[in-house]
N, C-alpha and C positions, 0 to 999 in steps of 0.2 A: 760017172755022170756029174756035170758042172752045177754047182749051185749057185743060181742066180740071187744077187744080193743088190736091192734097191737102193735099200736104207739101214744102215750099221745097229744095232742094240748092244752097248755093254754097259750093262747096270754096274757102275760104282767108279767107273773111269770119265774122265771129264771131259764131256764134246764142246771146242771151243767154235767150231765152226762145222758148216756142211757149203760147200762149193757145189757148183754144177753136177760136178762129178763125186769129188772127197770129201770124205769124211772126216775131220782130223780133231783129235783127242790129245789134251796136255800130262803128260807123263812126269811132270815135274822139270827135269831137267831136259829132258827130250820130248819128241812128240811122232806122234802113230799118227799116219796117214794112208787111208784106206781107199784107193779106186773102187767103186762102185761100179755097178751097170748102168747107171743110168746116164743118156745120150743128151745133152745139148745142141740147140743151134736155132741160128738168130735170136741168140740170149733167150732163150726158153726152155726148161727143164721138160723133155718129151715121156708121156707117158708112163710107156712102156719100156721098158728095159730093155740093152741086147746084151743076151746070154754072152759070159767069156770076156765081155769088153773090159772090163775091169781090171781082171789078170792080163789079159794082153796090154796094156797099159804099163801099169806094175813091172810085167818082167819084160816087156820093153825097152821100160826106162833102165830098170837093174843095169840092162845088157849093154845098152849105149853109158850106163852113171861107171861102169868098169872097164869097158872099150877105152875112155877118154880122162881116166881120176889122175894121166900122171900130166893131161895138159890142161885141165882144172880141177881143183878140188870139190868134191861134193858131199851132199849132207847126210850122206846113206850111213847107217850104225849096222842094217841084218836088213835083209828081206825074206831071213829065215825064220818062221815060227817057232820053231825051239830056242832060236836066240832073247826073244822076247821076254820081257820081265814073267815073272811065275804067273806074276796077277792076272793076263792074259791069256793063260793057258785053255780057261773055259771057253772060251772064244775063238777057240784056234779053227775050227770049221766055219768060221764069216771071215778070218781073217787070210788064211794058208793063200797063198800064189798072189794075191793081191793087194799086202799092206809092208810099208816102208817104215823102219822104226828109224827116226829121222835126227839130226843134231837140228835144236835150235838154231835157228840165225835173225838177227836184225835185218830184214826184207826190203832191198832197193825198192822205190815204189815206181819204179820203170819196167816196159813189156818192151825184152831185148829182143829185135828181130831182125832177122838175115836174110836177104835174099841173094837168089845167084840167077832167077829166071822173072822175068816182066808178068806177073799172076793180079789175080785180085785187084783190090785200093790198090796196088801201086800201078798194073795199066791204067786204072781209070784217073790217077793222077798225072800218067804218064801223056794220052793223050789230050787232056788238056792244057798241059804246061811243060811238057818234056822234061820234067824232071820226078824223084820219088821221095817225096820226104823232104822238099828243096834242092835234093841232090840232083844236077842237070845231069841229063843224059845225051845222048849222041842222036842225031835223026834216024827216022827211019827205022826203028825198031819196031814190032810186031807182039802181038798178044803170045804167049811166053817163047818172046825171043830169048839166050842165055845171056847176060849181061856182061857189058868186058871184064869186071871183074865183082866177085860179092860185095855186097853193099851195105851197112848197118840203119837201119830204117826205123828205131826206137818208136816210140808209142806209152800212153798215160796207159795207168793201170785201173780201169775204171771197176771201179763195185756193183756199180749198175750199168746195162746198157753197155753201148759198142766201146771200145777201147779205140782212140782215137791217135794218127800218127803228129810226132812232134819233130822239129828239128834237135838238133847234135847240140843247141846253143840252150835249147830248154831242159835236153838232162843236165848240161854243165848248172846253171840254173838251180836244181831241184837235187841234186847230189855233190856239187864242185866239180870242178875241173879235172881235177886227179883220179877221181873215180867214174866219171864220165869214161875219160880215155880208158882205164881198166875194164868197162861192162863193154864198150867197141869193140876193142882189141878181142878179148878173153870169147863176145861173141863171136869173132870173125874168125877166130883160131878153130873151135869145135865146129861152126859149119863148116869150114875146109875142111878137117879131118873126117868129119861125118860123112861130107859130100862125097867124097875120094871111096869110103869105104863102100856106102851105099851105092855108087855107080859100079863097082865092082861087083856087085851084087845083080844088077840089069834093072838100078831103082835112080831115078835123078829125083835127089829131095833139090824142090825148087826153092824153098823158103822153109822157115821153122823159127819158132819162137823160145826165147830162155828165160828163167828169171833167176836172181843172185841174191845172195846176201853176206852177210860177214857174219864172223862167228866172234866168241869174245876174245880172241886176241888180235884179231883186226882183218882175218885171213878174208879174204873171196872164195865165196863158195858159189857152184850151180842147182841149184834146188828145184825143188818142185816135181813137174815133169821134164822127162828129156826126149825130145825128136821120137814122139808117137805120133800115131795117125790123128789122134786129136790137135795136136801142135805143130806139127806139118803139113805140106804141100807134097805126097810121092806121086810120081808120073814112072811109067813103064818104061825102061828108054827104048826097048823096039817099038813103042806106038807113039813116038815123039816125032811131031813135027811145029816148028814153027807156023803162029800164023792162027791155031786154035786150039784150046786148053785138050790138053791127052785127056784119057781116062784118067779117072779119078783111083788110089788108091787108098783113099783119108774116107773121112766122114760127108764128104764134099757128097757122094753118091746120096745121103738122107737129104741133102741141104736141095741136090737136085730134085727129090720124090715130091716134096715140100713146096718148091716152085712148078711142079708141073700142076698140083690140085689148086693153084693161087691161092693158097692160105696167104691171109693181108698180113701175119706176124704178129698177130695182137690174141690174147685170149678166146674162144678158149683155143688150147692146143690141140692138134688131132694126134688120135690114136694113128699108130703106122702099121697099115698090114702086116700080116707074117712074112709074104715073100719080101719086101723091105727088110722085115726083121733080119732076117738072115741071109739078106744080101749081105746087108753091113757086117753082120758075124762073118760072115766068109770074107769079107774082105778084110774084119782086121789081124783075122787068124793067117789068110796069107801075106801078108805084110810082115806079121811076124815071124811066120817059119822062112820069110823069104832074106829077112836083113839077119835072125840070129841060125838060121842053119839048123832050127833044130824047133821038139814039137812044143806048145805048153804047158803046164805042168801046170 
């Protein structure tokens, strides 16, 4: 039986932060970060919890942070609980299947994102000015038509409120030049490899979001999460057509529940039925057994 975990408790370890989702605690030299159950959307921490979400998360990312560690480097130290410092040990039933014992890194303050299909903000920027992010596009394209080639579509990393898209001349801007081109590049390389893998799968990730940092010898690393249903866009590719958004395979499906009762986005938040609840459980459970082939643990 899975134990739902809302909110972390370890007396004597130091919570530097609580995110949407994570937990994350400074180890001194490293640091523990812990997916939660708890569901975001339209920048609103929702209720209730979905069972499992956490761990799928977690060993989500594990699976893509190992699939892809020899075309980026990444922050992973164990996502095994016996690897974890002793001091941890009491805690190993909040923390088992769902926390990352992590290397530090100095955190680009850019939201690196890729697309390969015309979704979201970028249609809606798409049909007002044909292009996404400044980048022109070609006529004629259609709500998630696939794009002639992936695109890096960057974005500020907001603390509050929506994360907003920037051009390619504003990270040079806010990182240089050199490091600019390394978070394009570095993201344009793992959505190819992802994309390729995931289609072989019968999954088209249309988009997906990264974020990096350096560690202290100067390296680039990919941190955080990696290409979950939280941070992607997956579409079914037998129920893909051009022209109107597939089925959702992400969290898209709450975001849908959400717009159907016209909640305005403002407090308070609504509780979300069970059958919601565990729609979205079922969906990020199959998302998982479907990209790593196997159950979760």
């Amino acid at each position: 039986m899975s134990q739902t975990v809302y909110e972390t408790k370890l007396p004597g370890v130091t919570l530097v932060g609580r995110g949407k989702v994570r937990d994350i605690y400074d180890l001194g030299d490293s640091l523990l970060i812990v997916a939660t159950d708890r569901l975001s959307a339209f920048d609103y921490v929702l209720p209730n919890p979905i069972p499992d979400k956490g761990k799928v998360l977690n060993q989500i990312s594990a699976f893509w942070f190992d699939r892809t560690k020899d075309v980026v480097p990444n922050h992973v130290l164990s996502t095994e609980v016996e690897d974890f410092p002793a001091s941890l040990r009491p805690y190993a039933d909040q923390l088992r299947g769902r926390t990352t014992w992590a290397k530090k890194l100095r955190m680009c303050p850019v939201e690196c994102v890729a697309r390969g299909y015309l979704a979201g903000s970028g249609f809606k920027e798409y049909k007002k000015q044909r292009t996404v992010c400044g980048i022109p596009l070609p006529e004629g394209l259609v709500e998630a038509s696939k794009l002639p080639e992936p695109i890096f579509t960057p974005s500020t990393k907001a603390t509050t409120g929506h994360d907003e898209n920037i051009p390619f001349s504003e990270v040079e801007t806010l990182v240089g030049a050199e490091t600019a081109r390394a978070l394009r590049d570095r993201t344009l390389e793992l959505y190819t490899a992802a994309m390729a893998y995931a289609e072989s799968r019968g999954i088209l990730l249309a988009d997906t979001k990264f974020e990096f940092g350096f560690d202290d010898k100067g390296t680039l690393h990919v941190a955080d999460e990696l290409l979950t249903p939280d941070s992607s866009r997956f579409w079914p590719k037998d129920r893909y057509q051009p022209g109107g958004m597939p089925p959702s395979l992400d969290k898209q499906f709450v975001r849908d529940y959400l717009e159907s009762i016209g909640w305005n986005k403002q407090p308070p938040v609504p509780t979300l039925p069970e059958e919601i609840v565990q729609g979205a459980r079922e969906r990020y459970l199959a998302i998982f057994r479907t990209l790593t082939g196997r159950d979760l643990r």
